[in-house]
C-alpha positions as CSV (number, residue, x, y, z in Angstrom):
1,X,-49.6,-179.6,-192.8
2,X,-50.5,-176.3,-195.0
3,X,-47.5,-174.7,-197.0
4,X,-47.9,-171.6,-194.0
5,X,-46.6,-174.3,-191.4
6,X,-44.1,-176.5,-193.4
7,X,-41.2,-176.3,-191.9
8,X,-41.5,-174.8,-188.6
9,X,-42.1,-177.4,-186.0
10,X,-39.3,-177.5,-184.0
11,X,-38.2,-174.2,-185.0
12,X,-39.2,-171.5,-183.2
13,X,-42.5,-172.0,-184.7
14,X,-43.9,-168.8,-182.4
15,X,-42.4,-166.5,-184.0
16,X,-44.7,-167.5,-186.9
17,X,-47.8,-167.2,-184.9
18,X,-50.5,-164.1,-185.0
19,X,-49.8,-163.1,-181.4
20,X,-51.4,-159.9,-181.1
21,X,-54.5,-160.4,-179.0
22,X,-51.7,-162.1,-176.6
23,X,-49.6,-159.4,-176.6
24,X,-52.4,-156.9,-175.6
25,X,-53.2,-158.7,-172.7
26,X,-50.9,-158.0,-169.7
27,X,-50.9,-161.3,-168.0
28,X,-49.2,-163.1,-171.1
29,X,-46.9,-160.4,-171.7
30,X,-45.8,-160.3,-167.7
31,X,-45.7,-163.9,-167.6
32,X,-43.3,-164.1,-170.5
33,X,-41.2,-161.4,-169.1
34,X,-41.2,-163.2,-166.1
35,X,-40.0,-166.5,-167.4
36,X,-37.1,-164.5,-169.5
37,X,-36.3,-162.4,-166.9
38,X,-35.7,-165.8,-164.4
39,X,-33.9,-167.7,-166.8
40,X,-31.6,-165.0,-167.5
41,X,-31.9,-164.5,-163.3
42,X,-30.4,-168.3,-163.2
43,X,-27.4,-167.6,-165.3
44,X,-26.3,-164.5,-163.5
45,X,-26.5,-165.8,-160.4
46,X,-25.8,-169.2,-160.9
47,X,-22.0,-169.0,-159.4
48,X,-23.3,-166.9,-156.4
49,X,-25.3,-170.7,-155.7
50,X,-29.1,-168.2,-155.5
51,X,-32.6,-168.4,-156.3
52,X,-34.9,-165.8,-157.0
53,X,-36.3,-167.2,-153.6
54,X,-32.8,-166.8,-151.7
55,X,-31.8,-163.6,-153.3
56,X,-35.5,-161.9,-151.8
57,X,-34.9,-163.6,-148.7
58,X,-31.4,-162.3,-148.1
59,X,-32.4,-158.4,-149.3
60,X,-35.4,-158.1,-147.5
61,X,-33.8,-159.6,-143.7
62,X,-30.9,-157.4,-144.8
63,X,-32.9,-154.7,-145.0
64,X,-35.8,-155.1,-142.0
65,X,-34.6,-155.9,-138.8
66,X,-36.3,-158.6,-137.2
67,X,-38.7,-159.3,-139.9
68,X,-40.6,-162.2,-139.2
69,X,-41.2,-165.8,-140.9
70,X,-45.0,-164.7,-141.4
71,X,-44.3,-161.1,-142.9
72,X,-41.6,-162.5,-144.9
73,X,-43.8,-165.5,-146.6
74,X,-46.7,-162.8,-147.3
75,X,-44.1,-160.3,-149.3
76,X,-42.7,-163.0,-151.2
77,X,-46.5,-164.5,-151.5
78,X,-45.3,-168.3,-150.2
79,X,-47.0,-170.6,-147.9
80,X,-45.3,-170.7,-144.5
81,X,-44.5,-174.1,-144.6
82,X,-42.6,-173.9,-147.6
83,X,-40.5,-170.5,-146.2
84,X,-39.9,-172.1,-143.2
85,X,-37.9,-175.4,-144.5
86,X,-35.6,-172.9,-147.0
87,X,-35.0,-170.6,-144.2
88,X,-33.9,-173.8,-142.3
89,X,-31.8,-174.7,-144.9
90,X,-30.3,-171.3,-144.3
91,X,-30.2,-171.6,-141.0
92,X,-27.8,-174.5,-141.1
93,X,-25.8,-172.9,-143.7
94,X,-24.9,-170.1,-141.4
95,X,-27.0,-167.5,-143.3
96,X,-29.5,-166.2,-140.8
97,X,-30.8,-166.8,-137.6
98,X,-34.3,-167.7,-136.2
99,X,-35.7,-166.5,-132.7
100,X,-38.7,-166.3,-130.7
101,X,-39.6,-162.3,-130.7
102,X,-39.5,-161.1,-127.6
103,X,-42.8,-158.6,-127.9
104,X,-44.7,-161.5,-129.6
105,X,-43.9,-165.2,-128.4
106,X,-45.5,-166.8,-131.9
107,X,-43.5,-164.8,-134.1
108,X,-40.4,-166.2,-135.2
109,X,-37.8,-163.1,-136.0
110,X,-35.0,-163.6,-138.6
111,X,-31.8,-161.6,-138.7
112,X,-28.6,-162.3,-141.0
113,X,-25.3,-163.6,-139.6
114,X,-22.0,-161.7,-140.5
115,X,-21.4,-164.1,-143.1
116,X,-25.3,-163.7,-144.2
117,X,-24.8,-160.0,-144.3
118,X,-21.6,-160.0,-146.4
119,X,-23.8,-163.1,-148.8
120,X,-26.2,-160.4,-149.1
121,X,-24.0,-157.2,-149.8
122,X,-23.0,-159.5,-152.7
123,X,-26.2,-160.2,-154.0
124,X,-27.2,-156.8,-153.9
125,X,-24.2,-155.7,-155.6
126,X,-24.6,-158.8,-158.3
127,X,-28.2,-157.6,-158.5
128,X,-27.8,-154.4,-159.6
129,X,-25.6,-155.7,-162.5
130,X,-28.7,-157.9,-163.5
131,X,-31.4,-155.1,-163.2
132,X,-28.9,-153.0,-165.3
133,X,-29.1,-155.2,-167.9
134,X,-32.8,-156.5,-167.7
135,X,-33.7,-152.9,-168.0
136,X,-31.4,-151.7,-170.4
137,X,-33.3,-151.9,-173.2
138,X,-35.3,-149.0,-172.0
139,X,-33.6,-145.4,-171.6
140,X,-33.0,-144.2,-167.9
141,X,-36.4,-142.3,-167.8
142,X,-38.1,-145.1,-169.1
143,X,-37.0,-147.3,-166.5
144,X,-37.9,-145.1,-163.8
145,X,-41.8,-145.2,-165.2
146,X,-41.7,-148.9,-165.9
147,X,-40.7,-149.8,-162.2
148,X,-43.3,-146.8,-161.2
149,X,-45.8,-148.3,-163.2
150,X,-45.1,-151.7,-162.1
151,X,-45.2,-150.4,-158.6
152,X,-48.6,-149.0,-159.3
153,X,-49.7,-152.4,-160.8
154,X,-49.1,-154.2,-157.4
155,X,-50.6,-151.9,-155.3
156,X,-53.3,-151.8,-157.2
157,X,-53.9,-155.8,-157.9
158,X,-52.9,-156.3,-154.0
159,X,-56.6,-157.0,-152.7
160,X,-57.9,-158.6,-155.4
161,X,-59.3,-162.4,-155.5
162,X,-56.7,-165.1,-156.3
């Protein structure tokens, strides 16, 4: 072991490493965002009993009518399958309701119970507490053009190859 790394196994040993090609490269720097941002997500919301998962569910049935399964799993980029058994799990929880549309008999439409709308008012309110505070090192008009820019990051990456 070389005098430059005695001592830091264990130790937040990182924060001794030449990161700067990393931290020009967006995909490390979102990714580690990302990983802070659901661990701190966790905490927040841990008494509320929701996932990152649950919490986009609940918003976006909340807020599109009659959304279906299959428009639901490609905005929150999952596999059908795996939407379908936590949407069943919410299901018999009481949180939301499945039917058969009635304009397209293979679509399955989803639409929040009373007590799913009232689980989701409080998530939103809960969320905005969280976005507050995952933003807030940022001033306001920063935050504005960091979710702009994100925004533009999406819409921009949306067709390419995965």
């Amino acid at each position: 072991m070389t005098q430059k790394n005695a001592g830091r196994e264990g130790s937040g040993a990182e924060q001794g490493l030449d990161l700067g090609a990393l931290r020009q490269t967006p995909g490390f720097m979102i990714r580690i965002l990302q990983i802070q941002i659901f661990d701190s997500f966790f905490k927040h919301f841990e008494e509320a009993g929701l996932s990152p998962v649950d919490y986009g569910i609940l918003l976006t049935v909340r807020d599109n009518p009659a959304v279906t399964q299959s428009e639901l799993a490609a905005v929150l980029k999952m596999q059908l399958p795996n939407l379908v058994k936590i949407l069943v799990r919410m299901e018999n929880a009481g949180t939301l309701k499945r039917k058969r549309s009635l304009k397209d008999k293979r679509a399955v439409e989803l639409s929040l119970t009373a007590s799913g709308r009232k689980e989701a008012d409080e998530a939103n309110k809960r969320g905005r507490t969280f976005n507050a505070q995952t933003l807030a090192a940022l001033s306001k008009p920063e935050q504005a053009a960091f979710l702009q820019m994100l925004s533009r990051l999406v819409e921009a990456h949306k067709g390419a190859p995965t």
